[in-house]
C-alpha positions in Angstrom: -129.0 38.2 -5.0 -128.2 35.3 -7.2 -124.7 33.7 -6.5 -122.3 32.8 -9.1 -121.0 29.4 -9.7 -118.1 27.9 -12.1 -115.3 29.4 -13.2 -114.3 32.5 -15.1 -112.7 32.7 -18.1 -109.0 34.0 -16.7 -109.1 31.1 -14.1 -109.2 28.8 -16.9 -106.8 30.3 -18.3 -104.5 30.4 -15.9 -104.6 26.8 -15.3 -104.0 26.1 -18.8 -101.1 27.8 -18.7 -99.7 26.0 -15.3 -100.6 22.8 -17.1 -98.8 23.2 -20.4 -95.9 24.5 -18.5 -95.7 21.1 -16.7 -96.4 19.5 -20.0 -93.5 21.0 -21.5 -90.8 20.1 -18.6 -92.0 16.6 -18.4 -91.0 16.4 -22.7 -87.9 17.7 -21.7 -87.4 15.1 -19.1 -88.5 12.5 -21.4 -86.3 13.4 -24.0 -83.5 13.7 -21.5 -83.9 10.2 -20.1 -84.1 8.9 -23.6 -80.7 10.1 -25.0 -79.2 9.6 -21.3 -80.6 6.0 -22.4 -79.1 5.7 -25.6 -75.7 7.2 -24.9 -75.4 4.8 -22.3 -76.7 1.6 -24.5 -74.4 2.6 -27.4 -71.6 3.1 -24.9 -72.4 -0.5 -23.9 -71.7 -1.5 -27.4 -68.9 -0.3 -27.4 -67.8 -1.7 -24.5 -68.9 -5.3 -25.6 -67.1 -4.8 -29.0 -63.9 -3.0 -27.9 -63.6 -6.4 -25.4 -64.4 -8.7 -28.3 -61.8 -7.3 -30.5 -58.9 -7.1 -27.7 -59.8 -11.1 -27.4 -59.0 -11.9 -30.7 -55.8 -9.6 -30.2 -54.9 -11.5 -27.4 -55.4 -14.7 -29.5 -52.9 -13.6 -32.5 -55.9 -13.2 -34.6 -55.2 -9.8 -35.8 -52.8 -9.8 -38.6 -51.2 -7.0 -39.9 -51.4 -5.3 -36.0 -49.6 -1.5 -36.1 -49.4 1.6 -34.1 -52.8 3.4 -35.8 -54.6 0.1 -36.6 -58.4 1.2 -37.2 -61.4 0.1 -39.0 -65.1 -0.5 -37.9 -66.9 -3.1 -37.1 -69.6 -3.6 -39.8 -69.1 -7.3 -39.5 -70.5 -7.1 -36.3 -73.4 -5.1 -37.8 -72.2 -2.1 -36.0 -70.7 -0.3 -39.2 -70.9 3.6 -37.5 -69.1 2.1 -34.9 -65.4 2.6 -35.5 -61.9 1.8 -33.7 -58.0 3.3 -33.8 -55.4 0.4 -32.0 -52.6 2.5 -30.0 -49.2 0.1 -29.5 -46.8 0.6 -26.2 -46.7 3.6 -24.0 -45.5 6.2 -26.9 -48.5 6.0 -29.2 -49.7 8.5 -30.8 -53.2 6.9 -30.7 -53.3 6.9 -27.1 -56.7 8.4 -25.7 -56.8 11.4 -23.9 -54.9 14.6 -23.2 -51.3 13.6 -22.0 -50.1 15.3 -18.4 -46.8 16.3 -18.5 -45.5 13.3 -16.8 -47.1 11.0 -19.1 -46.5 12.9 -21.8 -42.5 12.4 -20.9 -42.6 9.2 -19.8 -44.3 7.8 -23.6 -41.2 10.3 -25.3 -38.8 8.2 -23.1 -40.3 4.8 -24.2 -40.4 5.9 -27.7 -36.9 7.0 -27.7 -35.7 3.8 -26.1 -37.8 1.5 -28.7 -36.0 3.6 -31.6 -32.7 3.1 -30.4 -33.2 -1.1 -29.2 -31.7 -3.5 -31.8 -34.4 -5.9 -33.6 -33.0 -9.1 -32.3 -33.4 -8.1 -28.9 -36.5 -9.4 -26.9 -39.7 -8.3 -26.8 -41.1 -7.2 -23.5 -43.3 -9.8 -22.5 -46.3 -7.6 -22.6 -47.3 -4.5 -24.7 -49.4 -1.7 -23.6 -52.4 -1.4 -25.6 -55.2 1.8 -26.2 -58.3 0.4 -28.0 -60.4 4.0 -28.7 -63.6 3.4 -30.0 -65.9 6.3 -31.5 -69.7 5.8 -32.2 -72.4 8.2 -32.9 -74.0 10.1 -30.3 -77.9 10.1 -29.8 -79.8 13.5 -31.5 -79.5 15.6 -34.2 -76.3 16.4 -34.3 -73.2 14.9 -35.9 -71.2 15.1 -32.8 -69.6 11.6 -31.7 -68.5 10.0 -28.5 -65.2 7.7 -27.7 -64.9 5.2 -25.3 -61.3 3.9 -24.7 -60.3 0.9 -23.5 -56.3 -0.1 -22.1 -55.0 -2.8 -21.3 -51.6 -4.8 -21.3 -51.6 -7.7 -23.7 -48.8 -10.0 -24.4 -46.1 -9.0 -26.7 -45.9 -12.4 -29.0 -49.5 -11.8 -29.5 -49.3 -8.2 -31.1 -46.0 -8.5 -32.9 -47.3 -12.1 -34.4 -44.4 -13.6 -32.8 -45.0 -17.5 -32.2 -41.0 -18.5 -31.7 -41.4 -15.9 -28.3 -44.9 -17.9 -27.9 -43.0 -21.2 -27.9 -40.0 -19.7 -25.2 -42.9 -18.5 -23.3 -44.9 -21.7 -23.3 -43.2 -24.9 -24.6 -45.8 -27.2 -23.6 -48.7 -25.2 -24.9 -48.0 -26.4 -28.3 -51.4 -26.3 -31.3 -50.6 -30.2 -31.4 -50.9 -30.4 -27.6 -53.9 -28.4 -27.3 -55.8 -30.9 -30.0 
């Protein structure tokens, strides 16, 4: 009797089957990694240009500053990339669902700004909510934010240099030069 060698036709079928199943979840992996990779680079961005703006807020470089301040930041060559400024604790614009105690504590604040007189002083520093959105990797249109808050100082925001020179009378632009 003559013995039969190789394999028959379902084996190989069978393993083409395992294989391309183990093709397929390795794709999916790939393409997993790859947007987990770019959400997380774009996020990065963000990051880098959220901190850059804040700077030049800090520096009294950003006329014009309001509660709802946005734009984009196209300059920067990142044009999908775009920002909403939220000013003091009652903003409207600040990120994220409000709990109940936060949610009182920013009516409070806004309720005491509204009734303060102008010529009383600024606090010396302003609470600040930087939200930036940007594109999120695939297909579809749906975007990602990426908040940043911080407190910078009041003179700064409100464009006030006569507070700047209470604050700091020997920091003067003359003696700084």
């Amino acid at each position: 009797m003559r013995t039969r060698r190789g394999f028959t036709l379902l084996e190989i079928m069978v393993a083409l089957a395992l294989l391309a199943t183990v093709f397929v979840l390795v794709m999916q992996a790939q393409r997993q990694a790859i947007a987990q990779a770019a959400d997380a680079r774009s996020q990065s961005i963000a990051a880098r240009l959220g901190a850059q703006f804040l700077h030049r807020v800090e520096a009294g470089m950003v006329p014009d500053l309001h509660d709802g301040y946005s734009g984009d930041f196209s300059e920067e060559g990142f044009g999908s990339f775009t920002y909403v400024v939220g000013l003091g604790d009652g903003s409207r614009f600040a990120s994220g669902p409000l709990d109940e105690s936060e949610a009182a504590w920013r009516e409070f604040k806004r309720r005491i700004e509204e009734e303060a007189d102008d010529d009383e002083v600024l606090p010396p520093e302003t609470r600040v909510f930087l939200t930036i959105s940007y594109p999120a990797f695939g297909p579809s249109e749906e975007t990602r934010t990426y908040t940043i808050e911080t407190l910078i100082d009041s003179w700064a925001i409100h464009q006030d240099f006569r507070l700047y020179e209470a604050l700091w009378p020997d920091l003067q632009p003359e003696a700084i030069e």
